[in-house]
C-alpha positions in Angstrom: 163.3 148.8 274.9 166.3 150.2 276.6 169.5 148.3 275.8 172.5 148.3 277.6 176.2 147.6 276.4 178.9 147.4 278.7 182.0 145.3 277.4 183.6 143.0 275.3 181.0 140.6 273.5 178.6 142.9 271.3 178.1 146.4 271.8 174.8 147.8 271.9 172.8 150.9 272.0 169.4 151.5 270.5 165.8 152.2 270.8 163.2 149.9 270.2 161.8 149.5 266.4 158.7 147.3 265.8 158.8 145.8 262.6 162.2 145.4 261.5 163.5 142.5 259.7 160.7 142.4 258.1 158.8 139.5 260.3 156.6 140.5 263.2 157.4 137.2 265.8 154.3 138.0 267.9 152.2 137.9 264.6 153.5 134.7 263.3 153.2 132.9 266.7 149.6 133.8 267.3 148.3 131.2 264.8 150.2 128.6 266.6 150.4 129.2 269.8 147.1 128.8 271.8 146.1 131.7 273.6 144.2 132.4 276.7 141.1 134.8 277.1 143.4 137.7 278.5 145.6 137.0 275.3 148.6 135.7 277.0 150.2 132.6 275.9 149.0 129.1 277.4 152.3 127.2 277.0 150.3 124.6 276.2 150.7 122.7 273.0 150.0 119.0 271.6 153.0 116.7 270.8 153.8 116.5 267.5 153.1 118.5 264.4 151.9 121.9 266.4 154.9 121.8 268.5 156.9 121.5 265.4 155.5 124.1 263.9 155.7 125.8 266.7 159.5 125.5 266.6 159.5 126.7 262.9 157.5 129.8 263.5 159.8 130.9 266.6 162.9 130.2 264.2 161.9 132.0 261.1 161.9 135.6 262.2 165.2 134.9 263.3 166.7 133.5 260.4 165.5 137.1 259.0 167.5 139.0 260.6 169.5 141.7 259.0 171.5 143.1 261.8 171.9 142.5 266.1 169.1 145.2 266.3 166.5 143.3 264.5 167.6 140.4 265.8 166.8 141.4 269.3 163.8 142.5 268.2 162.7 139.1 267.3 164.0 137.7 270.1 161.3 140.0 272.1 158.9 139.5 269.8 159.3 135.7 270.5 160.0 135.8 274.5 156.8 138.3 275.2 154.5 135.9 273.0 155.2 133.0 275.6 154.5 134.9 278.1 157.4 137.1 279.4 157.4 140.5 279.9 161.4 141.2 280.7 164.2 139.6 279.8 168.3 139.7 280.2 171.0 138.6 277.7 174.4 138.8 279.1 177.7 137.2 278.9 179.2 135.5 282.1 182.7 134.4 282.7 185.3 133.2 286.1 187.8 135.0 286.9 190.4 135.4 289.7 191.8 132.2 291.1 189.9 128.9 291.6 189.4 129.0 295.3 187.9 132.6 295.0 186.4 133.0 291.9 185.0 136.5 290.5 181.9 136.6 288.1 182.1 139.2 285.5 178.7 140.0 284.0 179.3 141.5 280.2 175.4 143.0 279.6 174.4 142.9 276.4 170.7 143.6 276.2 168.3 144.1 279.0 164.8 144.7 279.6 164.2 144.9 283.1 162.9 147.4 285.2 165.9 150.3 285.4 165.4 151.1 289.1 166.1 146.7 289.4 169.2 147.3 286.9 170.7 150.4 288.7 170.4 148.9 292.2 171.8 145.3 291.0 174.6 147.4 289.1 175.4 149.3 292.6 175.5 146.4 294.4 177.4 144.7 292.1 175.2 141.7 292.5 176.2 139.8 289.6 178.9 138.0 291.5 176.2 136.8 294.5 173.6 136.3 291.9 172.6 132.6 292.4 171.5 132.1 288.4 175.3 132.9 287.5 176.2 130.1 289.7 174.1 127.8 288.0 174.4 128.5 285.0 178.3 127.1 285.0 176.5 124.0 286.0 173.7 123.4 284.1 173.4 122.5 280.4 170.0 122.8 280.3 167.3 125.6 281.1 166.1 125.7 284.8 164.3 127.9 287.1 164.8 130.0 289.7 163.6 128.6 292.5 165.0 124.7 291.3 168.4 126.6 292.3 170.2 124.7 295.4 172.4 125.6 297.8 171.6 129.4 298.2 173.5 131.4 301.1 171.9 134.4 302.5 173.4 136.5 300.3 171.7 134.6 297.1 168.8 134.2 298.7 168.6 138.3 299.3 169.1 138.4 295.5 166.3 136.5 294.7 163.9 137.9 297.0 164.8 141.9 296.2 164.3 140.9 293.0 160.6 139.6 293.5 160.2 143.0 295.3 161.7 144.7 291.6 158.8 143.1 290.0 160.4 140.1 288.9 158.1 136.9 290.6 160.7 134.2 288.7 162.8 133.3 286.1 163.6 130.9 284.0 167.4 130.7 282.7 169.1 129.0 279.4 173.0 128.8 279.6 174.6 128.6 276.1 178.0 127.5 277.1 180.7 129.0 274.7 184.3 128.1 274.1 186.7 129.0 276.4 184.2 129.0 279.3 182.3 131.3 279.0 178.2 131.5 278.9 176.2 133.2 276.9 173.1 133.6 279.5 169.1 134.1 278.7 167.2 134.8 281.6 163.4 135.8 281.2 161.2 136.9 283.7 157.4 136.3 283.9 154.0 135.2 285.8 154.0 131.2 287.3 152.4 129.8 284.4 155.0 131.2 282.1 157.8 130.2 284.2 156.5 126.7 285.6 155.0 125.4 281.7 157.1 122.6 280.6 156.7 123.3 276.7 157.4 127.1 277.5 160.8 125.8 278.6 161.4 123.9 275.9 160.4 126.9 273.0 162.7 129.8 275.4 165.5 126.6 274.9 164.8 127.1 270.9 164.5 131.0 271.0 168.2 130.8 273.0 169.8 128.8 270.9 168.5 130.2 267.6 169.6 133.6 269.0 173.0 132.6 269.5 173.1 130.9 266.0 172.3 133.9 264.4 174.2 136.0 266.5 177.3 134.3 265.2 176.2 134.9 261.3 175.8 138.6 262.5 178.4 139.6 264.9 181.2 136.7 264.9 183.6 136.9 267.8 186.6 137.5 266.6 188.9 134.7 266.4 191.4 134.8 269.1 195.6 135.2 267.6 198.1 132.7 269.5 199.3 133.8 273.4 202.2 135.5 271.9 200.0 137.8 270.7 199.8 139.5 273.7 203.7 140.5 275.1 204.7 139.2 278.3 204.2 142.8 280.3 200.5 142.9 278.6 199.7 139.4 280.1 201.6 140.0 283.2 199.2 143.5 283.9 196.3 141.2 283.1 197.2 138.8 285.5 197.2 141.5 288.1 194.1 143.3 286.9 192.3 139.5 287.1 193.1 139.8 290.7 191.1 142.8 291.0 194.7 145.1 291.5 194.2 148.4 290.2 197.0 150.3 288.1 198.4 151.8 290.8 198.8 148.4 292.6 200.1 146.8 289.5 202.5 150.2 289.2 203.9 149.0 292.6 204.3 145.2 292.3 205.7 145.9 288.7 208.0 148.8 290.1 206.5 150.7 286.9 204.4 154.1 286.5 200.6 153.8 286.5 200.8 155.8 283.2 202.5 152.7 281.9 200.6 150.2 283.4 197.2 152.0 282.1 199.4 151.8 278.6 199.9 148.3 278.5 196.7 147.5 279.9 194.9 149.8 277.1 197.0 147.5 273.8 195.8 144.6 275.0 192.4 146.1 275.3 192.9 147.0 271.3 194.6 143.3 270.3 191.6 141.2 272.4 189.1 143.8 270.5 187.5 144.7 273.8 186.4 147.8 275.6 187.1 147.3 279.1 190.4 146.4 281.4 187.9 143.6 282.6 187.0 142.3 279.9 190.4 141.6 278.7 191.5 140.0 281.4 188.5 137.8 281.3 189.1 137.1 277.8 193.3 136.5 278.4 192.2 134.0 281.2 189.4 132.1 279.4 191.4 131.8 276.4 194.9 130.5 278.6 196.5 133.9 277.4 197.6 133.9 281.4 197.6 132.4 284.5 196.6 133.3 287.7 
């Protein structure tokens, strides 16, 4: 598993380890979970007691966790046994004004197929992705193809990403405070993506995922507005409107040397790692206004 870090919310890099936290997911689901001939999950469970314990197996591994690493190694564990072979974790926020809002896509983990990732990276796709756009208005997980409302662009989202190997998706937002969303979306074959109870255990894995994900790696608690000074929220204002330094040196009548300055301590006081990020995080959290 390749995973990729690119700002703000967790940083990580690492190769895949089998094994570590000391519970195998796949192992402990296969006693529970009902498999077909070819070995790949059913999604089909009784009501009651199996699907409870169903829910307690997909947990435990979880709870076991001793660090992200291990953590996303359940979380694979548990995704693949149900039936999905790639998967995304990512964090998505607004930002820019309200009548042209920009999607910053903070990727935290990824296992899709890297020609897919560069060419949606290129493209910077992840503001005319569709799924962002649902996700800020759902609550609960959906699929792909329920999405409404598509443009062309969308739409050619969606369809080179069928071409990428990806046939559908099924998506779970975890809406965070300040509005942001911490996004699952997994990838698989019809019977994966279309299985009502497969819904319902990647809405467990999610949410169990981003439980323990706050006992590992806690986002740091935000200090009041004045935290930042007034130049540092006025640059972030700017760079939320997509200026660059040398724009902001202009408007500002400042150097870009000390716009990149100003710009790079309120990187360190929001305890993120890109000019992006912090002005995501500034606006989410009301720091300032566009």
């Amino acid at each position: 598993m390749s995973c990729i870090a690119i700002s703000g919310y967790v940083h990580l890099t690492w190769q895949h380890r089998p094994g570590r936290g000391g519970v195998d997911g796949v192992a402990m689901m296969n006693h529970v979970l009902p498999r077909r001939a070819n070995g790949e999950s059913s999604g089909l469970l009784p009501a009651g007691k199996s699907l409870k314990a169903a829910a307690l197996t997909l947990a435990m591994p979880f709870a076991c966790a001793v660090d992200v690493p291990s953590l996303v190694d359940s979380f694979e564990s548990a995704v693949h046994a149900l039936g999905f072979p790639y998967y995304v974790i990512s964090r998505v926020a607004r930002s820019g004004s309200s009548s042209a809002p920009r999607t910053v896509l903070e990727l935290i983990c990824a296992q899709y197929p890297d020609d897919w990732l560069r060419h949606y990276q290129h493209l910077n796709y992840a503001s005319t992705d569709p799924v962002h756009r649902a996700a800020f208005a759902r609550a609960v997980p959906y699929r792909w193809q329920d999405i409404t409302g598509m443009n062309r662009a969308e739409r050619r989202v969606l369809d080179e990403a069928r071409d990428a190997g990806l046939p559908g998706g099924l998506s779970i937002p975890v809406h965070q405070p300040g509005g942001s969303i911490l996004l699952f979306s997994l990838s698989g074959p019809p019977h994966s993506v279309n299985t009502a109870i497969d819904s319902r255990l990647a809405y467990i894995i999610s949410t169990q995922f981003h439980l323990e994900l706050q006992r590992l790696a806690p986002i740091p608690r935000r200090r009041p507005a004045h935290f930042l000074s007034p130049r540092q929220r006025e640059c972030l204002a700017w760079v939320a409107q997509g200026k660059t330094s040398w724009e902001i040196s202009r408007i500002l009548n400042l150097s870009p040397h000390t716009v990149d300055y100003h710009i790079g301590e309120a990187m360190e006081r929001l305890n993120v790692h890109s000019r992006t990020a912090a002005a995501v995080n500034a606006t989410v959290q009301g720091f300032v206004q566009i």
